[in-house]
N, CA, C and O atoms as a Tripos MOL2 file, in Angstrom:
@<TRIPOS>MOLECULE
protein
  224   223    56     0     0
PROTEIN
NO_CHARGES

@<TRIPOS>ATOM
      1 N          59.1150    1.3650  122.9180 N.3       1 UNK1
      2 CA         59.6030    2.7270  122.8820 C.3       1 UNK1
      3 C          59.3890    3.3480  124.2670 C.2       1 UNK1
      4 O          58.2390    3.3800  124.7030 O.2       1 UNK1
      5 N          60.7160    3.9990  125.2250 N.am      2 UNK2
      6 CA         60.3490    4.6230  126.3910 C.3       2 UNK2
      7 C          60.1450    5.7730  126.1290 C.2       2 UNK2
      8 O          60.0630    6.2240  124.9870 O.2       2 UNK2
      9 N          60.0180    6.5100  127.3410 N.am      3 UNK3
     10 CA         59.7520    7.7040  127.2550 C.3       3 UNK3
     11 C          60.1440    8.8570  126.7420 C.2       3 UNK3
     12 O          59.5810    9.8980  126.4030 O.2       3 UNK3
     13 N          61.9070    8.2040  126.7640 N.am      4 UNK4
     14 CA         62.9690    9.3640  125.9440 C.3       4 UNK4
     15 C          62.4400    9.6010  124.7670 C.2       4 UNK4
     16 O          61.8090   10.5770  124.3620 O.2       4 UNK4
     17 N          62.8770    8.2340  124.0500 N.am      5 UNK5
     18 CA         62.9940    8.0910  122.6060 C.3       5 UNK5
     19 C          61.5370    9.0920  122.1850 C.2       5 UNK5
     20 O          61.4650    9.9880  121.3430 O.2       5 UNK5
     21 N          60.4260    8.5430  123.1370 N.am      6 UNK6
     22 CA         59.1800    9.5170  122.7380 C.3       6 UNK6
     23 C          59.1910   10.6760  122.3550 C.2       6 UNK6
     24 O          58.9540   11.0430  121.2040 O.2       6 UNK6
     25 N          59.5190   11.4990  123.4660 N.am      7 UNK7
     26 CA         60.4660   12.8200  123.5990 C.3       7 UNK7
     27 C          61.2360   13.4290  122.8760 C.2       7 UNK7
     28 O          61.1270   14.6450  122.7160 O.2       7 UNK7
     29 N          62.3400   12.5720  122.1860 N.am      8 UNK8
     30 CA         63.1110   12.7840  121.4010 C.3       8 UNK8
     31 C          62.5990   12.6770  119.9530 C.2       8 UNK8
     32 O          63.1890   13.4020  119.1510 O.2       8 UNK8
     33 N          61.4330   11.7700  119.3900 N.am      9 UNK9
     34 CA         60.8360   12.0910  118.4050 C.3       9 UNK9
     35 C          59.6430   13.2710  118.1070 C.2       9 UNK9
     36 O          59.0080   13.5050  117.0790 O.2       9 UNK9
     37 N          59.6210   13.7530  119.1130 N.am     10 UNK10
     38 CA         58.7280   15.0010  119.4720 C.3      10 UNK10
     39 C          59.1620   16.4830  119.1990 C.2      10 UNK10
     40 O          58.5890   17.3430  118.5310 O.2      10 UNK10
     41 N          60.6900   16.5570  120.1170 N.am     11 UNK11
     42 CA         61.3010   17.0160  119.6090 C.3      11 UNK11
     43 C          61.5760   17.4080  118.1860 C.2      11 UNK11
     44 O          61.1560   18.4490  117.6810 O.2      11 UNK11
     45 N          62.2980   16.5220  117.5810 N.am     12 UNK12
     46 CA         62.7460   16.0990  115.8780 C.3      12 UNK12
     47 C          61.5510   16.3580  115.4610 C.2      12 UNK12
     48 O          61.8680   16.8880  114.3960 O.2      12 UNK12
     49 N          60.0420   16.4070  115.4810 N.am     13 UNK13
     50 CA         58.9630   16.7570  114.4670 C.3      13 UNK13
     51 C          59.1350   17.9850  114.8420 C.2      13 UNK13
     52 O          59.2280   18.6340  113.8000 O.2      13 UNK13
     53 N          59.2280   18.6470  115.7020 N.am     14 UNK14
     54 CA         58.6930   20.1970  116.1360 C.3      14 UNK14
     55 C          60.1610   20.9920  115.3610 C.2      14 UNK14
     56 O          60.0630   22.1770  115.0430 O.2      14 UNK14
     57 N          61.2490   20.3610  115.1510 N.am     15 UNK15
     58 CA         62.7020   20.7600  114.6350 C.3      15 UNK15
     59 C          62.4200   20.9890  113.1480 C.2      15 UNK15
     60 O          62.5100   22.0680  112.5620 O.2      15 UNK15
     61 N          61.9800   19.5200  112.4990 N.am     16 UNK16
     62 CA         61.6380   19.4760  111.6060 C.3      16 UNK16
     63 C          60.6820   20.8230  110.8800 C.2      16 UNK16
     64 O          60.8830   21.4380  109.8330 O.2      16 UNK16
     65 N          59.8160   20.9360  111.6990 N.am     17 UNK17
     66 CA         58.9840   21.7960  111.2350 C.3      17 UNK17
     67 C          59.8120   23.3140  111.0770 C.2      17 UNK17
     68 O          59.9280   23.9560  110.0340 O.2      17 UNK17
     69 N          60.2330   23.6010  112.1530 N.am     18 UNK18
     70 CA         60.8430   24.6600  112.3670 C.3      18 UNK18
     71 C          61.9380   25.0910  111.0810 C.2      18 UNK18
     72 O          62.0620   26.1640  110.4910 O.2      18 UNK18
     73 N          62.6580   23.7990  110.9180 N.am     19 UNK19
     74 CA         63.4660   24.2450  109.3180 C.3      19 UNK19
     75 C          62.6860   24.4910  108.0240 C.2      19 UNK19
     76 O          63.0600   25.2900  107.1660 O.2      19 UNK19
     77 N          61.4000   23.6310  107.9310 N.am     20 UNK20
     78 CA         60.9520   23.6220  107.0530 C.3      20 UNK20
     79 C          60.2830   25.1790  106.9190 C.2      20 UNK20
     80 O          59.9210   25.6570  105.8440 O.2      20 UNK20
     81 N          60.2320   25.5660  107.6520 N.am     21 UNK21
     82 CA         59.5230   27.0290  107.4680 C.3      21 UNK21
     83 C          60.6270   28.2470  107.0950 C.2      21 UNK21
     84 O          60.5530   29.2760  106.4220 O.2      21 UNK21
     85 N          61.8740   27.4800  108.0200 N.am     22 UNK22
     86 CA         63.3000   28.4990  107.6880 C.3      22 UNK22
     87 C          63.3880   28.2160  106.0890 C.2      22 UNK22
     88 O          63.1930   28.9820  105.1460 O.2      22 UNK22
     89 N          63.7440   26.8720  106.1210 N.am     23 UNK23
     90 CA         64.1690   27.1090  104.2740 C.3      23 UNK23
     91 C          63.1740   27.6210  103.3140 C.2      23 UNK23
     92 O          63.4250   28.3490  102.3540 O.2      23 UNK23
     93 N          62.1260   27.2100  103.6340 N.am     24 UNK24
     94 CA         61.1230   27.9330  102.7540 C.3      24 UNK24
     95 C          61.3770   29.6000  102.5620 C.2      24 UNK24
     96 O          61.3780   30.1640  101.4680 O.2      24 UNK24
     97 N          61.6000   30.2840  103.9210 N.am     25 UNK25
     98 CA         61.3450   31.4980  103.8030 C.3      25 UNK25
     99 C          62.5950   32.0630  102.8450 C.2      25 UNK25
    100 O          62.5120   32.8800  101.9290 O.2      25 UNK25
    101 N          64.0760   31.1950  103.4710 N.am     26 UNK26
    102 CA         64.9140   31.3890  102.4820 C.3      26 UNK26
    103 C          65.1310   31.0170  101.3720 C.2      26 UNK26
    104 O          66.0220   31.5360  100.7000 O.2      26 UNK26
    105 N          64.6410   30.3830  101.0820 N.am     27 UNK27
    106 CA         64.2400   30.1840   99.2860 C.3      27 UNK27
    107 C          63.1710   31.5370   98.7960 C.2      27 UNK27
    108 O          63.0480   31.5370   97.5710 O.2      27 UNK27
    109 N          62.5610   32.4180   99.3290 N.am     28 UNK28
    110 CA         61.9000   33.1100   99.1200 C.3      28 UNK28
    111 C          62.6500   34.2470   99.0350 C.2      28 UNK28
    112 O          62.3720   35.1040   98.1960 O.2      28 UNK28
    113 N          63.8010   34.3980   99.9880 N.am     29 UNK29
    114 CA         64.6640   35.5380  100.2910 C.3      29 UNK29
    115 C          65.9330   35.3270  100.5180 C.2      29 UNK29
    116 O          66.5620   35.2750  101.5750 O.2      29 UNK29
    117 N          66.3810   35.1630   98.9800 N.am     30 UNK30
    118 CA         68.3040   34.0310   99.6360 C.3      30 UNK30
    119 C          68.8360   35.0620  100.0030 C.2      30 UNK30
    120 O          69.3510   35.5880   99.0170 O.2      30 UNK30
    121 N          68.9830   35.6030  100.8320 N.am     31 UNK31
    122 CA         69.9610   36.9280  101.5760 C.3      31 UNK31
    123 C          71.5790   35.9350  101.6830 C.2      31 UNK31
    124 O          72.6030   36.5330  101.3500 O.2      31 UNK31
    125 N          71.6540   34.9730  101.9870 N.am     32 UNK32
    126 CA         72.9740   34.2760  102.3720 C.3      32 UNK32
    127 C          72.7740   32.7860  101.8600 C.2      32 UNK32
    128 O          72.2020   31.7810  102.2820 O.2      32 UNK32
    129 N          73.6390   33.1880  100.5770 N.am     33 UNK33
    130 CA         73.8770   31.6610   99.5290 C.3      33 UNK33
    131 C          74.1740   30.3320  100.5400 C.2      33 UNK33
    132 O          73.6290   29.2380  100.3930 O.2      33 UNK33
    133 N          74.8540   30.5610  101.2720 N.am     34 UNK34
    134 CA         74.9900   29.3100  102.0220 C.3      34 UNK34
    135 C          73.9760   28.7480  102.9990 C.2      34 UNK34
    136 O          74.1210   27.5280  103.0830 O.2      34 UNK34
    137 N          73.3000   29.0690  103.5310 N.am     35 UNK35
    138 CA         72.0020   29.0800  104.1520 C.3      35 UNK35
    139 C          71.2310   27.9990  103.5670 C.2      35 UNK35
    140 O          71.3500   26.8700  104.0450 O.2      35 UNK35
    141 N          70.5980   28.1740  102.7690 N.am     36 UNK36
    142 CA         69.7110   27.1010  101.8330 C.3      36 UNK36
    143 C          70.6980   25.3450  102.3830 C.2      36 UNK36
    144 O          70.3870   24.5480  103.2680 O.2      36 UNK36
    145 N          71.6770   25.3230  101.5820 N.am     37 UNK37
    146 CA         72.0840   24.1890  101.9380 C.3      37 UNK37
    147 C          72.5010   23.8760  103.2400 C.2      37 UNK37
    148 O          72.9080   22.7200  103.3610 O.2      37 UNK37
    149 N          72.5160   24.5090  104.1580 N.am     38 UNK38
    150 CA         72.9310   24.6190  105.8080 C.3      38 UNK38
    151 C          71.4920   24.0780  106.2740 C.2      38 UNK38
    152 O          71.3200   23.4110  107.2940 O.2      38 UNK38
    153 N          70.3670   24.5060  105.2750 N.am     39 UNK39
    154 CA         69.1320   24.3230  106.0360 C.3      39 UNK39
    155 C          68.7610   22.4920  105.0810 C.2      39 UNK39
    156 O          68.3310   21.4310  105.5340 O.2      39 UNK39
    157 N          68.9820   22.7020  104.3590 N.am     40 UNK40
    158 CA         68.4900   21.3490  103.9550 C.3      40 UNK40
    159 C          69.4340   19.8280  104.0970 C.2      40 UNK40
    160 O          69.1990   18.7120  103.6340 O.2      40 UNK40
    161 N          70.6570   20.3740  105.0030 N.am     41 UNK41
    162 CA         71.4900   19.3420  105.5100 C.3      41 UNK41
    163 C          71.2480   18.7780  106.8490 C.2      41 UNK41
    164 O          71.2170   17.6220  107.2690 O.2      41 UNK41
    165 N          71.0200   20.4040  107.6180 N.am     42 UNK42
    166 CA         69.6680   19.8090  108.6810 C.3      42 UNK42
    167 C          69.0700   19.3050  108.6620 C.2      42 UNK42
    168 O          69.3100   18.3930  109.4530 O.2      42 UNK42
    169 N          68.1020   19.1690  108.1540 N.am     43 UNK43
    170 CA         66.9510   18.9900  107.9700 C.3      43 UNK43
    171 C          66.6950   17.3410  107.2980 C.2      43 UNK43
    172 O          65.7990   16.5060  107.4220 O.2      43 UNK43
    173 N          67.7940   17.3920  106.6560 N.am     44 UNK44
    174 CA         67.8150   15.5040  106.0530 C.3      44 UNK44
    175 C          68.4770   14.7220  107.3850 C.2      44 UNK44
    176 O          68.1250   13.6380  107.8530 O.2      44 UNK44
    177 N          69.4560   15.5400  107.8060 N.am     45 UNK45
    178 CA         69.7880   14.8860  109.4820 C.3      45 UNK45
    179 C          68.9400   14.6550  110.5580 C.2      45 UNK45
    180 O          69.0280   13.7340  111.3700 O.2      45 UNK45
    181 N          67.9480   15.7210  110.5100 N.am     46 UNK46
    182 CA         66.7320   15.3150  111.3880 C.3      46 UNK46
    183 C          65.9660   14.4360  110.9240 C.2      46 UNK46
    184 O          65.4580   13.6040  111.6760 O.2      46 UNK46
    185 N          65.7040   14.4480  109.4250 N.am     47 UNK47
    186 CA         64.2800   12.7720  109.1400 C.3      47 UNK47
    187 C          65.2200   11.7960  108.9250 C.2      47 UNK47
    188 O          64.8580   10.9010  108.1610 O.2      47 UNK47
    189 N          66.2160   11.7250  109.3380 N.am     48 UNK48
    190 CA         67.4330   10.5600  109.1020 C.3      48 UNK48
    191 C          67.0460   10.1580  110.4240 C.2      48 UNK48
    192 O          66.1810    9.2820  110.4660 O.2      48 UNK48
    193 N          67.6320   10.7410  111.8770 N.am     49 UNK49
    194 CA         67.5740   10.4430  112.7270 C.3      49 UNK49
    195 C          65.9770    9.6780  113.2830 C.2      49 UNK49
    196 O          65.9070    8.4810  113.5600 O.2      49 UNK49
    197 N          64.9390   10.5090  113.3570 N.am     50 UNK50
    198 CA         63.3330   10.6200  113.1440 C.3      50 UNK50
    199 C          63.3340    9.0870  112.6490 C.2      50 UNK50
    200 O          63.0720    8.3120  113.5690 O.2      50 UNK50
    201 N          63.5900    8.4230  111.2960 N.am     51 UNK51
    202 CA         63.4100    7.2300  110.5560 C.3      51 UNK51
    203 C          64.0160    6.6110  111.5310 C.2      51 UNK51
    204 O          63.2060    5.8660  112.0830 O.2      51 UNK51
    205 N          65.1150    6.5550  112.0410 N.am     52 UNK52
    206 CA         66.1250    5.4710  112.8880 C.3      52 UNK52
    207 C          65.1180    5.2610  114.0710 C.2      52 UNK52
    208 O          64.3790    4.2830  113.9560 O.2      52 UNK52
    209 N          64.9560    6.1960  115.4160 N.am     53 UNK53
    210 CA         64.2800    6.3340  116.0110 C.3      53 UNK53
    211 C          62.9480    5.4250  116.2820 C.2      53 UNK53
    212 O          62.5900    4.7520  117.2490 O.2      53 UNK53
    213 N          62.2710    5.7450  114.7860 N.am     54 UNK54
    214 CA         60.9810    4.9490  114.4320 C.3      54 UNK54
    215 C          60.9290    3.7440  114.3070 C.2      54 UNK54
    216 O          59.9400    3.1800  114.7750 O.2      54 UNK54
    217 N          62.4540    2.5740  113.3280 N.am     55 UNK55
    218 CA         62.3740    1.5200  113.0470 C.3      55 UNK55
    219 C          62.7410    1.1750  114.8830 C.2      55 UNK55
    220 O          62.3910    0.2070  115.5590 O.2      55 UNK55
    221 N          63.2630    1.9490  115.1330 N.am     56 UNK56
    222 CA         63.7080    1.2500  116.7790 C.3      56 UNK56
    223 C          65.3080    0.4940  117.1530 C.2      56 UNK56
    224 O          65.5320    0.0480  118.2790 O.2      56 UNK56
@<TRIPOS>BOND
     1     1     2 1
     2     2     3 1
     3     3     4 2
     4     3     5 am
     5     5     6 1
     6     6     7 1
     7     7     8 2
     8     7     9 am
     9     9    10 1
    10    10    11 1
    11    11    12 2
    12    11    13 am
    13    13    14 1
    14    14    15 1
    15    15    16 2
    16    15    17 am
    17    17    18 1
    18    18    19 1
    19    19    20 2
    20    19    21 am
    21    21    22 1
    22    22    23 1
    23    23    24 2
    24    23    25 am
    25    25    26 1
    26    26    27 1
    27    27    28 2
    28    27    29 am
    29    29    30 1
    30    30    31 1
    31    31    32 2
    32    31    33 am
    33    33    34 1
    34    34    35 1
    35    35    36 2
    36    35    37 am
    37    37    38 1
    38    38    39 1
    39    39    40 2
    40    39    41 am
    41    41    42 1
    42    42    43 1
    43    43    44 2
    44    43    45 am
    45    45    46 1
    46    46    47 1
    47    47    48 2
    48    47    49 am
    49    49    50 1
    50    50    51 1
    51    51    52 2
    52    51    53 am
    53    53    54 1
    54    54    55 1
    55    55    56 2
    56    55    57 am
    57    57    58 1
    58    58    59 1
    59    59    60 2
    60    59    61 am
    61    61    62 1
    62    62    63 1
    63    63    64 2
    64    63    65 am
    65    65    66 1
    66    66    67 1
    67    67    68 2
    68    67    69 am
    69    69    70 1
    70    70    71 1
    71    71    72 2
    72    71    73 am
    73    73    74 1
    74    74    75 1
    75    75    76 2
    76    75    77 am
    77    77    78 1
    78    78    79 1
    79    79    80 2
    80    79    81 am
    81    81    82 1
    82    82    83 1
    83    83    84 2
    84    83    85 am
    85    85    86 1
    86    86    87 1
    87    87    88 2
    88    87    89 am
    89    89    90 1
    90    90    91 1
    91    91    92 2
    92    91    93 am
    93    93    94 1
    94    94    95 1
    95    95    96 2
    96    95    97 am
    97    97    98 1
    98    98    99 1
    99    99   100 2
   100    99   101 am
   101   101   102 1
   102   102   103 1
   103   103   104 2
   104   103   105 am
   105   105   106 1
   106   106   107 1
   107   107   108 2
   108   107   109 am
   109   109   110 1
   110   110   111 1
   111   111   112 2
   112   111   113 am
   113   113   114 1
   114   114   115 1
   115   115   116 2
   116   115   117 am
   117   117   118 1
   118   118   119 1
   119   119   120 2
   120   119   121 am
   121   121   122 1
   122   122   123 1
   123   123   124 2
   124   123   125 am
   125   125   126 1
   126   126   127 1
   127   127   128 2
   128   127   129 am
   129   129   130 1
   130   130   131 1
   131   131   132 2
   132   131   133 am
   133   133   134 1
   134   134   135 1
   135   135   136 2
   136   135   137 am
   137   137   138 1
   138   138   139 1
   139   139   140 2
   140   139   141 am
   141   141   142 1
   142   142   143 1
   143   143   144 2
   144   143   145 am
   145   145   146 1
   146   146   147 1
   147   147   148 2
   148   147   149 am
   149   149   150 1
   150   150   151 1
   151   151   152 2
   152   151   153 am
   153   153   154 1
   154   154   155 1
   155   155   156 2
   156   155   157 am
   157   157   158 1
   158   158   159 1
   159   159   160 2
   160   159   161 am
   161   161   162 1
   162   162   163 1
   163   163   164 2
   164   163   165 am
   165   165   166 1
   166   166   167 1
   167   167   168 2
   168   167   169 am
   169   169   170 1
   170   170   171 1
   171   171   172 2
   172   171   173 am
   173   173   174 1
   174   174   175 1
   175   175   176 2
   176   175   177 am
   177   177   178 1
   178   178   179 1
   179   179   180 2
   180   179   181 am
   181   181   182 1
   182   182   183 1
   183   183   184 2
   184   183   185 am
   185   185   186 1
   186   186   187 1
   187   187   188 2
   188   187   189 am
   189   189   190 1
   190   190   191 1
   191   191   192 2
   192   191   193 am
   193   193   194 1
   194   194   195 1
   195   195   196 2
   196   195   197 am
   197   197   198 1
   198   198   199 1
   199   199   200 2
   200   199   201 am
   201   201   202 1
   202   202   203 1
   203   203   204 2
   204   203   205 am
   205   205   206 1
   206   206   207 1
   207   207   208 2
   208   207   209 am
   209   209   210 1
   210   210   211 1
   211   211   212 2
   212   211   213 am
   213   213   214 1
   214   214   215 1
   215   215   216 2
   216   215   217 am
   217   217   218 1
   218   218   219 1
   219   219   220 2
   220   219   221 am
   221   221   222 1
   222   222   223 1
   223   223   224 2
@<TRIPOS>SUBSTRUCTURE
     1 UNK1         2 RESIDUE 1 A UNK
     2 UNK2         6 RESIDUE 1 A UNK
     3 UNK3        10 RESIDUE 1 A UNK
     4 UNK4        14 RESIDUE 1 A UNK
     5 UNK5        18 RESIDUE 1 A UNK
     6 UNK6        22 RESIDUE 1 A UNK
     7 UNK7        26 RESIDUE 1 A UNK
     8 UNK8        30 RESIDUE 1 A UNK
     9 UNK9        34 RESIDUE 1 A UNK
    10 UNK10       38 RESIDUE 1 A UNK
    11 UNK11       42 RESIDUE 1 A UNK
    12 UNK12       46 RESIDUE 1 A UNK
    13 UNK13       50 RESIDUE 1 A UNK
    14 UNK14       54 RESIDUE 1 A UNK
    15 UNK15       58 RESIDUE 1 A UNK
    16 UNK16       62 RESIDUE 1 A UNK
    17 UNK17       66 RESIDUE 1 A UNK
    18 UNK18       70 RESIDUE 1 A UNK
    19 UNK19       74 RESIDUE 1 A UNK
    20 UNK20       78 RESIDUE 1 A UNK
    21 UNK21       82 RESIDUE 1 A UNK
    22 UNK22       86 RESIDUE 1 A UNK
    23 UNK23       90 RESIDUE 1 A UNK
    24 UNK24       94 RESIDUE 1 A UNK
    25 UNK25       98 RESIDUE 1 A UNK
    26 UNK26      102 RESIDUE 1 A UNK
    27 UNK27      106 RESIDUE 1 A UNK
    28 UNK28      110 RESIDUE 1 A UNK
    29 UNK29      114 RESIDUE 1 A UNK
    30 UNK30      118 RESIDUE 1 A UNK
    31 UNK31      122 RESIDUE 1 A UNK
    32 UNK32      126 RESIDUE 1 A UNK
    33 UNK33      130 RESIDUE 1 A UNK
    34 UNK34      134 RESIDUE 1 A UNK
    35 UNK35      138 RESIDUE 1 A UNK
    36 UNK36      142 RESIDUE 1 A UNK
    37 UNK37      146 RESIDUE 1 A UNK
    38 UNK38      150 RESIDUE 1 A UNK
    39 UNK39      154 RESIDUE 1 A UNK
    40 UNK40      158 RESIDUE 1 A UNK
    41 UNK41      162 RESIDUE 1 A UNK
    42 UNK42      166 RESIDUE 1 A UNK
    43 UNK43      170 RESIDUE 1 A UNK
    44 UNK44      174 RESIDUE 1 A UNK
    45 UNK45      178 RESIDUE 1 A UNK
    46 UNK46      182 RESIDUE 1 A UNK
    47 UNK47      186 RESIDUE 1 A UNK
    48 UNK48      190 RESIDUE 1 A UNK
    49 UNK49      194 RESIDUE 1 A UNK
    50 UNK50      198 RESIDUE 1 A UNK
    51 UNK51      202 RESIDUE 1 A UNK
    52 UNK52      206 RESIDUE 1 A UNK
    53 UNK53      210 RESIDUE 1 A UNK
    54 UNK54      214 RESIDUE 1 A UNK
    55 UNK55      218 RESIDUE 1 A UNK
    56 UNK56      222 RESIDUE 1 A UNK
C-alpha cells in the first residue's frame, strides 16, 4: 500500500464518519424526505470503496 491509497483511506474514514453523524442527525430531524437515502447511498459508496482499497 503507497502513500496515496493511505491517504485515500484516511480520507474515506474521516467521510465516513462525517455521514454517519449527518444521517443520524437526520433521522432525528427528517426536514427533507430525500436526504436520508442521499445519505445512506453515500455512505455504502464510501465502505464499498474503503473495502476495495483494503483487499488491495
Amino acid at each position: 500500500m503507497d502513500k496515496k491509497e493511505k491517504k485515500r483511506i484516511e480520507v474515506l474514514q474521516q467521510k465516513i464518519a462525517k455521514l454517519q453523524q449527518q444521517l443520524a442527525g437526520a433521522k432525528k430531524q427528517p426536514d427533507d424526505p430525500a436526504e436520508i437515502p442521499r445519505l445512506e447511498k453515500d455512505l455504502a459508496a464510501a465502505h464499498a470503496e474503503l473495502t476495495s482499497l483494503k483487499k488491495g
